[in-house]
N, C-alpha and C positions, 0 to 999 in steps of 0.2 A: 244283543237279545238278552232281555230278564230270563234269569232260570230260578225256581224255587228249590231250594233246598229239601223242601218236605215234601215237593212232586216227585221229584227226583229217586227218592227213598222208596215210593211203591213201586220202581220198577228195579232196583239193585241196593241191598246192602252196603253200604259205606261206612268204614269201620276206620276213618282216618279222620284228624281233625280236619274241617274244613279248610285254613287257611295252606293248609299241606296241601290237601286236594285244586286249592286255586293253583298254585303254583307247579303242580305235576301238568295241570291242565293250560298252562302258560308257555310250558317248556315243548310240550310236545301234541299241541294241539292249535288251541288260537288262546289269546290273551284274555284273563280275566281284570278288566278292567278296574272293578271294586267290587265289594262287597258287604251288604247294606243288611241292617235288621229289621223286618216289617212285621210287627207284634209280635207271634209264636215262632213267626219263620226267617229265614235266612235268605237275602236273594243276591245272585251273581248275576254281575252284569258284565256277557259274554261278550268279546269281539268276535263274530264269527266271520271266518275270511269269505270273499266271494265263491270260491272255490268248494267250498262245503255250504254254501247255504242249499244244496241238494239235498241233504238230508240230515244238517244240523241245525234250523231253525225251529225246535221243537225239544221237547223235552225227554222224550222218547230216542229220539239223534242222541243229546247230549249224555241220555243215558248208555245207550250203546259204545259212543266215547270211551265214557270212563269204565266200563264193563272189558272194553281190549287193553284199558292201561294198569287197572287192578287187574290184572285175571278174575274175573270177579261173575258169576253167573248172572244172564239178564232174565228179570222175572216181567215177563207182559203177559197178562192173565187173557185168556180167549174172550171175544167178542160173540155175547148168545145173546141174538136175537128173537126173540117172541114172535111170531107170526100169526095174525087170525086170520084161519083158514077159510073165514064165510067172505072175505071179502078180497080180491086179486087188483094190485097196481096197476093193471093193464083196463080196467074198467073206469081208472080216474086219470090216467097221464100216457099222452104218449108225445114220443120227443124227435124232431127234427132238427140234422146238421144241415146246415146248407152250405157252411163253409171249412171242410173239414179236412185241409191245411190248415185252419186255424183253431181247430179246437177238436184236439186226437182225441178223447174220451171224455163221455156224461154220464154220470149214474143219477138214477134219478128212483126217489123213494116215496111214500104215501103215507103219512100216518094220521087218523082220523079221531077225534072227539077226543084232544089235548085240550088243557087246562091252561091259559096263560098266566103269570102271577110272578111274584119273586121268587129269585130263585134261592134253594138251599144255603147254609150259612158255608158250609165248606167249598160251595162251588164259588157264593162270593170271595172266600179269603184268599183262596188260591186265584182267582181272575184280578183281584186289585193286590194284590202281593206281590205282580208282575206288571201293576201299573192303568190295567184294563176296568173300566168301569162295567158295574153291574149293570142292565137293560132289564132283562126280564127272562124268567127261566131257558125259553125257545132260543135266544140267539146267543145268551151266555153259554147253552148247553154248544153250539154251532164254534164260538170263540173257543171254545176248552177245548174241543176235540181239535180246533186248528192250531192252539197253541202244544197240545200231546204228540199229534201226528205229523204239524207242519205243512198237512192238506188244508186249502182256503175249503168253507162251507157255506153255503147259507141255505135258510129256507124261505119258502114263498107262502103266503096265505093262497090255500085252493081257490079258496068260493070269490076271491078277487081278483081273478084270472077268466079273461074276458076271450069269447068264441067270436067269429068269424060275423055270424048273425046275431044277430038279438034275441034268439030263443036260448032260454039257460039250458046246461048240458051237465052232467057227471062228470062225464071225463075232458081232461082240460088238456090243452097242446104247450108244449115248449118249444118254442124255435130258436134256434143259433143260427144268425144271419146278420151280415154287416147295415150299418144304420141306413136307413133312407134322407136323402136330400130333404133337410130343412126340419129332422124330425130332434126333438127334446128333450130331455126325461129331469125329472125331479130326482135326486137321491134324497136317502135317509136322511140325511143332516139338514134339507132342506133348501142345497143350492141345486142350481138350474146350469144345464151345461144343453151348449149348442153341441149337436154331432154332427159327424162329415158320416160319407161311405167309408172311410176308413177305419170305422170305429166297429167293433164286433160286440153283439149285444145281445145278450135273452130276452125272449119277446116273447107274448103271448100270439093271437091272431090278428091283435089291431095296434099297438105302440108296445115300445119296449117296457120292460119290467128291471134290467139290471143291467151296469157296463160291464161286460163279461171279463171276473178274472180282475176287478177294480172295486166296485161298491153295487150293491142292492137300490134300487127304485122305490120310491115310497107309494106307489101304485099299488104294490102286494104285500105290502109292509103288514111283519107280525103287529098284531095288537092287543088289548084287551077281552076283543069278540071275537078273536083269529078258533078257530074250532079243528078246521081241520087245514094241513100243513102238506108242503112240497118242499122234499128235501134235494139240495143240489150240492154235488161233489164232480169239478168236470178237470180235465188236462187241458190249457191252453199255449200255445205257439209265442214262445217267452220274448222274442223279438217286437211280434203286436202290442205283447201289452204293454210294452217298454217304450215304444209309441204312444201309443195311445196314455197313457200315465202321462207324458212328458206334455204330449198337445193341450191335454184338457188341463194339470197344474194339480193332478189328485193322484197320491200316493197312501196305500193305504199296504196293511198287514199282509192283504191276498194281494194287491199286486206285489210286492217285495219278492215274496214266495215265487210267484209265476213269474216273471220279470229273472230271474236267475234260475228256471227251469226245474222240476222237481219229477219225479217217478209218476208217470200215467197208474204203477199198481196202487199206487193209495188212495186215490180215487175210490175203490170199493174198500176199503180196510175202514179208511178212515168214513165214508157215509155210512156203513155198519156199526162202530162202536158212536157214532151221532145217533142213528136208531135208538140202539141201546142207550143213551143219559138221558133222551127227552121221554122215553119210554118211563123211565126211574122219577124224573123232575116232575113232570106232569102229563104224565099219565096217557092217556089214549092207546087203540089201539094199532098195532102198524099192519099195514095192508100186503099181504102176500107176493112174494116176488118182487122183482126189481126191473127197471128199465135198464141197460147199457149201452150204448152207444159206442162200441170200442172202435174207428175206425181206422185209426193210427198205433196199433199194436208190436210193440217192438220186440226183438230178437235177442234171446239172453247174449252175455258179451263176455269173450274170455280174451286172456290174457295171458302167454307162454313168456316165461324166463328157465333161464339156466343159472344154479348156482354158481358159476364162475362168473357170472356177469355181474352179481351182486358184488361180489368183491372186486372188479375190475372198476365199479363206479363207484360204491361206497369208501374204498381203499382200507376196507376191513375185510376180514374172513368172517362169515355169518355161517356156523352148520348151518346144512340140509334141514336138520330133523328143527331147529329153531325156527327156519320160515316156515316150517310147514305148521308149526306150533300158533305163530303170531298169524297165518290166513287166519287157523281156525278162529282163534282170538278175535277178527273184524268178523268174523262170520262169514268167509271165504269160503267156497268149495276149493280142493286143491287136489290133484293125483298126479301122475306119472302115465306119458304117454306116449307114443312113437308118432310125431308128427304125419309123418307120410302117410300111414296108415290110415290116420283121421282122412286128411286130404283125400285121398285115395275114394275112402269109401262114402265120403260124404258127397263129393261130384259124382259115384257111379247110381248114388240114392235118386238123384234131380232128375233120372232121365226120363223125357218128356214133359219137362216143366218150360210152361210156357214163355217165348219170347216179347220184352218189354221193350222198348228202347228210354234209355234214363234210366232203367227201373236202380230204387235206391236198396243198398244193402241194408239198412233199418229197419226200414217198414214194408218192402214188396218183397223182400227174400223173407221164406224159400219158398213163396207161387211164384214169383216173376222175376224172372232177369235179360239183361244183355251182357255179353260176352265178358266187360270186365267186374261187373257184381256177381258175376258167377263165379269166378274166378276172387274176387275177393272175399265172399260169403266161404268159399271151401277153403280158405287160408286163415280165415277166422276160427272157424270151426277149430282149429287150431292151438288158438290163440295168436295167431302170426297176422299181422298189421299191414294191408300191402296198400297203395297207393290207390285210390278212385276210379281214375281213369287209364287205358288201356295205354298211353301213349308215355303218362307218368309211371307207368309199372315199366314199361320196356326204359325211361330213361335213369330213375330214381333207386326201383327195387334190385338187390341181389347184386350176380357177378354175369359176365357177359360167359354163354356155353357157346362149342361149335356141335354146329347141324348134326355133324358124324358121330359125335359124344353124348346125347341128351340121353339126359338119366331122367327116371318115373320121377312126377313131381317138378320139372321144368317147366318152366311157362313159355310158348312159342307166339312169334307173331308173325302176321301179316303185314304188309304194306298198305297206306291208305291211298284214297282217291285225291282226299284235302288237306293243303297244307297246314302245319300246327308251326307254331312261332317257338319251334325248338331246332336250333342248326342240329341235333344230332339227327333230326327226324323230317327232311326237307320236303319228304312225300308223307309227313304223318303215320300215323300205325291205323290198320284197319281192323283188326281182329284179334286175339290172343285166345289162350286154350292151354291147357294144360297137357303134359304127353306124360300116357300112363305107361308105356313102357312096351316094347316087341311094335313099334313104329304106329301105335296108334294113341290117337289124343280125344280127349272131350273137350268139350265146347258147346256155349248157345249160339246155336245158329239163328238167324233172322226168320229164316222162313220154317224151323223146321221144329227151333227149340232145341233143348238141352240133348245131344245126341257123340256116339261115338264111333269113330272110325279112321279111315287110316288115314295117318297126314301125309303121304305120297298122293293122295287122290283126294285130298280134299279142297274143291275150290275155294272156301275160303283161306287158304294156307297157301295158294298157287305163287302170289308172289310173296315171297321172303323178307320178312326183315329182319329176324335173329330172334336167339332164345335170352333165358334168362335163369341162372340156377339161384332160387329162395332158401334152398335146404344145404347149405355148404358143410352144415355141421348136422348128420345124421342120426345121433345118440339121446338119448330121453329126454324131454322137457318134461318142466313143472307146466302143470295146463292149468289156470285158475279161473273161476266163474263168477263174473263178479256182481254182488247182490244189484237189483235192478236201481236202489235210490243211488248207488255211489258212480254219478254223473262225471262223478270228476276223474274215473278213473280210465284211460283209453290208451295209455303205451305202455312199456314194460314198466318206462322210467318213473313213471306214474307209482307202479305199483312198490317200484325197489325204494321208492320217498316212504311208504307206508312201511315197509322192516326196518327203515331206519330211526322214524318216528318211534314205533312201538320196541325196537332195541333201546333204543336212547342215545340221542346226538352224545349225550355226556358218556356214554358208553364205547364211541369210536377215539381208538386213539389218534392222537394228531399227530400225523408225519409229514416231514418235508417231502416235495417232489424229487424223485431219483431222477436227474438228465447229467450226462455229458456236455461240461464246461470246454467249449469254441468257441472262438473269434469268429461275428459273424460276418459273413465276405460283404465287402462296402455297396454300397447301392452308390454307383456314381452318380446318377442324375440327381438323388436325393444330398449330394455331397455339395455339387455346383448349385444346386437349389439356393442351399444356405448359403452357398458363396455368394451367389446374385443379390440374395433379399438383403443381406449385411451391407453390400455395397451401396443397394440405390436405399436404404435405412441411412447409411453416411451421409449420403447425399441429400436429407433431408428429406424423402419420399415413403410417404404411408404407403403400406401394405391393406391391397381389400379383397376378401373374400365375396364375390358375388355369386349369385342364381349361374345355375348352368341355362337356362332359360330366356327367351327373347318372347317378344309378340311380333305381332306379324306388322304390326304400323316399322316397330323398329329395323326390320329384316328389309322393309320399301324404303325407310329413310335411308339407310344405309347402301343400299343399292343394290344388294343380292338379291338372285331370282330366287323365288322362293319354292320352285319345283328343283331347288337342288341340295334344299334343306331340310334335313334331319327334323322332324316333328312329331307331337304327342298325339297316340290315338283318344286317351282321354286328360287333356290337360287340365289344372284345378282352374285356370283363367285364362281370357285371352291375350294377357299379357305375359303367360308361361307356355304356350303354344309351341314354340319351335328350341330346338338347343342349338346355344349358340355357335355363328359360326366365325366368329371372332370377338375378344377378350375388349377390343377397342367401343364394341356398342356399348357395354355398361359403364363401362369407366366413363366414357361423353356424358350419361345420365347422371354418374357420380360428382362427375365435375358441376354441372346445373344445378345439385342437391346440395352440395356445397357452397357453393356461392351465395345463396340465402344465411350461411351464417360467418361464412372466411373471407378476406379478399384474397386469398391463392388456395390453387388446388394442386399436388405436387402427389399423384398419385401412382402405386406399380401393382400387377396381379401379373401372378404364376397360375394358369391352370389351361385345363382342355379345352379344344373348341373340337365343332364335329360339322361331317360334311358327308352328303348323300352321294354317292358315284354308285356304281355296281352294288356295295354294300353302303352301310354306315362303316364310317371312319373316322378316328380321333386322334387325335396332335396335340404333345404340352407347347405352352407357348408361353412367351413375356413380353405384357404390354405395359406399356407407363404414359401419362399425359403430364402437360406442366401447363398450366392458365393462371393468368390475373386478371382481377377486377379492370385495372388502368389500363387505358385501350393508346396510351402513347409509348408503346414499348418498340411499337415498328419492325417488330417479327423477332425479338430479341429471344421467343422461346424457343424458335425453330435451333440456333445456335447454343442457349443454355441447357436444353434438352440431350445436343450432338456431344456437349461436352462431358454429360453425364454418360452417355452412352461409351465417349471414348477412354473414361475412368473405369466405367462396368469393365470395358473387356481389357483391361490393364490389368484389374484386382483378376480377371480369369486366364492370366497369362496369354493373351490373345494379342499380339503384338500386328499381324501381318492385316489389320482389316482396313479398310478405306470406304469412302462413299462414291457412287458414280452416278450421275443424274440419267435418267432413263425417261428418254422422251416417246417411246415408245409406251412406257406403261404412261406417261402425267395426257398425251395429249392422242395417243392410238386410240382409235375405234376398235380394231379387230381381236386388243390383249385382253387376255382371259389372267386373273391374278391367279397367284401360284396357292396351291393348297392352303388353308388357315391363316390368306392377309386378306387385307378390308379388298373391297375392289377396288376399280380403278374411279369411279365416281365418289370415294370417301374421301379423298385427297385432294389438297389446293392446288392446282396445275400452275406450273414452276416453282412451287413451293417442295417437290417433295425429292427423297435421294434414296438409290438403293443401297440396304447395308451390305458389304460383300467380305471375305476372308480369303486371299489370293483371289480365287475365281470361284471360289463359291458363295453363291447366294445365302445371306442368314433373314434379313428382313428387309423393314422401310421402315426409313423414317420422315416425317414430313407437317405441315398445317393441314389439319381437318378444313374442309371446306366448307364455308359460310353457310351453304343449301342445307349441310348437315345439321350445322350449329343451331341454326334457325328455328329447326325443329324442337330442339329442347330448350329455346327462349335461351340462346347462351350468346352474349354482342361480343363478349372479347375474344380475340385469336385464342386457337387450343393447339398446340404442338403434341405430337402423339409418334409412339413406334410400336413395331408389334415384330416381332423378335421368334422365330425356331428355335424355341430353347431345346431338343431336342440336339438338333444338328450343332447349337450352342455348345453345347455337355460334352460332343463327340469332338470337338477341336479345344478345349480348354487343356492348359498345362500348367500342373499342379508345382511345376519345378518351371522356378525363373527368373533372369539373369538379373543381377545383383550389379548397382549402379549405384556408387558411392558419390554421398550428398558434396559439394564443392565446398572446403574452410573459407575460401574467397569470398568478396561480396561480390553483388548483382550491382547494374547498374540500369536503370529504369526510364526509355525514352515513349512520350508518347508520340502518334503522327496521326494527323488527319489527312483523308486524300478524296477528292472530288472527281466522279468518275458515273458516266453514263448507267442508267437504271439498268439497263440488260447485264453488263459485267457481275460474274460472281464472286462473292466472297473468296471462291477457292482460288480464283485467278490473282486476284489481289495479292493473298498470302503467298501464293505461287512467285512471284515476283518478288514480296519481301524474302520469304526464304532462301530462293536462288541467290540472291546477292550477299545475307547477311553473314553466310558460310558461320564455318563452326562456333563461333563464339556468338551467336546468336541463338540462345539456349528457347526462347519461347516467342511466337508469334499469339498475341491472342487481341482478336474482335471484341470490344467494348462498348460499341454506341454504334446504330447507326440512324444516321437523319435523311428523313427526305419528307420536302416540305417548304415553307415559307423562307425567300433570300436569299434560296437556290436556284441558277438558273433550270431552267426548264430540259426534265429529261434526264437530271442529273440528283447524285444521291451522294452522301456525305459518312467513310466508313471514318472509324477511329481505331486504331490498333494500340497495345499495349507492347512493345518489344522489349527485352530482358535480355541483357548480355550480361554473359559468365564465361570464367576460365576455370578451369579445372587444377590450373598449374602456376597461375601469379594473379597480381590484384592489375584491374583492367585501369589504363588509362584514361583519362575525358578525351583526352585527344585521337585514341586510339577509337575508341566509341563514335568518336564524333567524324573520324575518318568514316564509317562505316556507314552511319547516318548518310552522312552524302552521297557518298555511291549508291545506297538504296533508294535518294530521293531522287537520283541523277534516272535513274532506272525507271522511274514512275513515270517520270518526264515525259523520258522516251516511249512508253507505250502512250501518252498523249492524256495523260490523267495530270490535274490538278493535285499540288501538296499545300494546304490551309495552314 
């Protein structure tokens, strides 16, 4: 925002040179950008933060700023209005809300037989000094008082403000009411905007006149034959206009102001000193009395802190007698009061005030309330800040009391009828009330209103569900009341920002944090974590963070029933619909996503999956996929995959684990998968094997199944595991046994063996390791073929075998004995050696 330097000076004394003043106002306020010479005057161009555009978009705000950072007294001369008494506003204006959530107050004023014309030379220098182009006395005078006050204003030509009929009238009507279907308006500048019903608008009795709280209509547009005038100063609901701004693509000075919410009281301050400049500019007289329309009238708002609190968050010691120095300075009210006492008497004030349901502490207290506005309304009073709703006070606010113990000023509850999605509160809270002490409480009752009596007999208190003490610290508070424009301020902390502002950040000294240096105790799962991700990193395999998230196509490809899946009541898409309940659905997506630009996917994820039984429930887990592009690999991931797995739990000192094929889960109807693995349908039936560790279960590993693949347009085999990293974590050992590399060399035979499609790899090995006894340091699967020049039926494995001595250098002969017995042996179970 442009501030002038010479507006600035008729409300406060400044006795510093300016660029001091910028930079006092940069340190402990918001930034002054620069600062520009425009002929006699000086203008700053303010950053004002969103936070204070309540009541620093104005120069009048900025004055009061600098008024609490100089100590410095604020001079704003009273608003005197003139009134001619022959003529009364109510004889030319009267004004209907129709929609009034959407526009808490309108004032509305009359002033008659003005002179349009340019305006003064002072009122021009100061309106373009700040950027703003002169118009014409009328609506300059409208800009100055909005750019003084921060109130949007405008006025309307009376005599072009059209009645219901066609017979002309005196008195003319204002309506505030949302746009009608298909209906138009020209503004001031000349463009044309289509409205929805969404758009909220001053209207006369047949088409609108202004987008309320946006821009003026050129229907009632001041002009050179404008005579007599309607002046408008209204509060509108900063969320609409913020809308509506954004819909139509027009942003203008009043919406900025409303759009960021500003004080319903300037609505009359500021349409009174408007009276007063067009009165002075040109001239006419003003018509007696005013219209208000206040139907959203709010509740002054205080705020309680304890000196100790200041110093426990600021980590300085501020005197007493200094904050109470620096309220007065923003223009605080501040005293010393006994909390209780307030509470006390302020709930015994409400009795017989009527029962609301919803009723809001803002704007229906103190005519209307339900149980926890009544209750929060007499903790305000206070300045004590309690939760909204009654269910959030019993879970949020205070310390928990017993029944036996309740001291005056505990809040007691009820039990509800309806569940609330809080496990402390599985039957909801139905009621709260305050207990004053000698066994009786106040309370709005439903049927009866604000009334006192005893909580032994009182049905709404029949069932129990615990108190709450708010007052654990009984001894005086600071009670502050805070001016009605300072929007921003609502917690204590709020206000303990404002003594440190006005002390001076540069004014707290800077200390390190006092803690006690300890070793903090290891998080193991977090330890094997790293241990995992290093390993399958080794191993060539990226790490992916995905969505906790599935859709619902993914949850039917993959084959879960989707009544036993964990889901969002309001998801952002349908494809974040359910969380997942295994790590292996995205990674399958991952792999398809990949493939468009890699020919391998070699991919591993650590994280939860979740699953609906009794409650929700969650499991870490680790899954990993291996795929290529080349579809002649003939299941070579199923194996390259096994041998990454049997590195993982090497590096996690996991010695005892094995796989065993489970034809029960590849080919049963009746198996239900065990907690957080895919189902039994995700899996290539004879393709998959369970992971086990003696006799306990850790996972699977196996090929996804084609039906799966399919889905995500993926042709080549995907091998895949999905791992309890949990139950992982709880059998790792951190300590383990130390096996010294052989100085000998290896001696390297391959063998190929031809052998019936149903035999397994594991039998195969089974037989080479039996025979090859010690010195047969490594059996490893290399290729296998099945395919053209093989007889039929039959499949072609190739083994890698490696013989070492740990104690002398091996023989050929000795190798070559060894070879033979092991082919002697293949023989014999009726297999082929190539």
């Amino acid at each position: 925002m442009k501030v002038s330097f010479n507006w600035l000076k008729d409300y406060i004394d400044i006795k510093i040179p300016l660029p001091k003043l910028a930079d006092i106002l940069t340190m402990r306020s918001f930034e002054v950008a620069a600062v520009e010479k425009v002929g006699s005057d000086y203008v700053m161009d303010i950053e004002v933060l969103p936070n204070r555009a309540h009541d620093c978009l104005s120069h009048i705000g900025v004055a009061r700023e600098i008024s609490a950072l100089l100590e410095t007294k604020l001079k704003i001369k009273e608003t005197k209005v003139k009134e001619d008494k022959k003529s009364s506003v109510k004889n030319y204006l009267a004004i209907k809300i129709e929609e009034p959530e959407l526009c808490r107050r309108y004032v509305g004023r009359v002033i008659l037989g003005v002179k349009v014309g340019p305006s003064p030379k002072w009122l021009k220098d100061r309106l373009e000094a700040i950027g703003q182009k002169s118009i014409n006395n009328i609506v300059d005078a409208a800009n100055y008082a909005m750019f003084e006050y921060g109130q949007p204003l405008h006025a309307f030509d009376l005599d072009k403000i059209e009645s219901e009929n066609s017979k002309p009238r005196i008195s003319k009507k204002i309506i505030v009411r949302k746009a009608k279907k298909g209906e138009k308006i020209i503004t001031l500048d000349a463009e044309t905007y289509d409205l929805n019903e969404n758009v909220l608008v001053i209207a006369d009795e047949k088409e609108p006149l202004a987008i309320a709280g946006i821009k003026g209509g050129r229907k009632a547009e001041i002009d050179k034959n404008t005579k007599n005038i309607i002046l408008e100063s209204a509060n509108f609901e900063p969320a609409n206009i913020r809308r509506t701004s954004r819909a139509l693509g027009l942003r203008t000075e009043s919406s900025l102001r409303f759009e960021h919410e500003i004080s319903s009281r300037l609505a009359e301050v500021a349409i009174e000193r408007l009276a007063e400049l067009i009165a002075a500019v040109a001239g006419g007289k003003i018509a007696k009395g005013k219209i208000d329309e206040y139907v959203k009238k709010p509740i002054p708002y205080f705020i309680a802190i304890r000196p100790g609190e200041v110093e426990r968050i600021l980590g300085a010691e501020i005197p007493e007698k200094e904050i109470v120095e620096i309220f007065k300075r923003l223009g605080f009210e501040a005293k010393k009061i006994s909390p209780l006492e307030i509470i006390l008497k302020t709930a015994k004030g409400l009795l017989g005030k009527p029962y609301k349901y919803g009723a809001s502490v803002s704007f229906d207290a103190p005519n209307l309330f339900d149980c926890s506005s009544f209750v929060s309304y007499c903790f305000s009073r206070a300045g004590i800040q309690l939760h909204r709703l009654s269910v959030e006070q019993f879970i949020y606010d205070g310390v928990a009391a017993d029944k036996t113990e309740l001291l005056p000023g505990d809040l007691v509850f009820s039990k509800g009828k309806k569940p609330y999605f809080y496990k402390e509160t599985p039957k909801g809270v139905g009621h709260v009330g305050i207990y004053l002490g000698n066994g009786k409480v106040v309370h709005a009752s439903s049927s009866r209103g604000v009334v006192i009596e005893p909580l032994a007999k009182s049905l709404a208190f029949k069932e129990w569900r615990g108190a709450k003490r708010i007052l654990n610290e009984r001894n005086d508070l600071l009670l502050t009341k805070i001016p009605p424009e300072r929007l921003d301020l609502r917690i204590k902390e709020d206000l303990i920002e404002e003594i440190a502002r006005i002390h001076g950040y540069e004014n707290i000294p800077s200390k390190l944090p006092l803690a006690s240096l300890a070793v903090p105790k290891r998080n193991d799962l977090l330890f094997w974590e790293r241990m995992a991700k290093d390993a399958l990193s080794g191993a060539g395999f990226d790490e992916i963070y995905n969505y906790s998230f599935v859709g619902e196509k993914d949850i039917e490809n993959a084959g879960f029933n989707p009544a036993k899946i964990a889901f969002l009541l309001n998801p952002v898409s349908d494809e974040k619909k359910f969380l997942r309940p295994a790590l292996l659905i995205n990674l399958i997506k991952n792999v398809g996503n990949n493939f468009r630009f890699f020919d391998e996917a070699r991919m591993f994820e650590i994280g939860k999956i979740f699953r609906k039984n009794a409650e929700i429930g969650e499991k870490r887990m680790l899954a990993g996929v291996i795929a290529h592009k080349t579809t002649n690999r003939k299941g070579r991931e199923f194996y390259e995959l096994k041998g990454v797995i049997d590195a993982l739990f090497d590096g996690l000192g996991i010695a005892e684990h094995w796989y065993a094929e489970s034809p029960e889960y590849v080919r049963g109807n009746d198996f239900e998968p065990r907690s957080g693995e895919a189902p039994r349908g995700f899996w290539k039936e004879g393709g998959s094997a369970e992971i086990k560790v003696g006799d306990k279960h850790v996972g699977y590993l196996g090929e996804i199944t084609p039906f799966v693949l399919e889905k995500y347009d993926i042709k080549t085999p995907v091998a895949g595991f999905e791992i309890d990293f949990e139950a992982l974590a709880s059998l790792a050992e951190e300590e383990q046994v130390y096996y010294p590399i052989s100085k000998y060399p290896a001696i390297v035979r391959d063998l190929a063996i031809l052998l019936p499609l149903e035999i397994r790899v594991e039998e195969a090995l089974n037989v080479i390791e039996n025979v090859g006894g010690p010195l047969l340091q490594d059996a490893d699967l290399f290729d296998i073929y099945e395919g053209e020049n093989l007889p039929g039926g039959m499949k072609s494995l190739a083994f890698r075998l490696i013989f070492q001595s740990k104690e002398r250098t091996l023989s050929d002969k000795e190798v070559g004995d060894i070879t033979a017995k092991i082919i002697n042996a293949i023989r014999q179970e009726g297999w082929e050696v190539r």
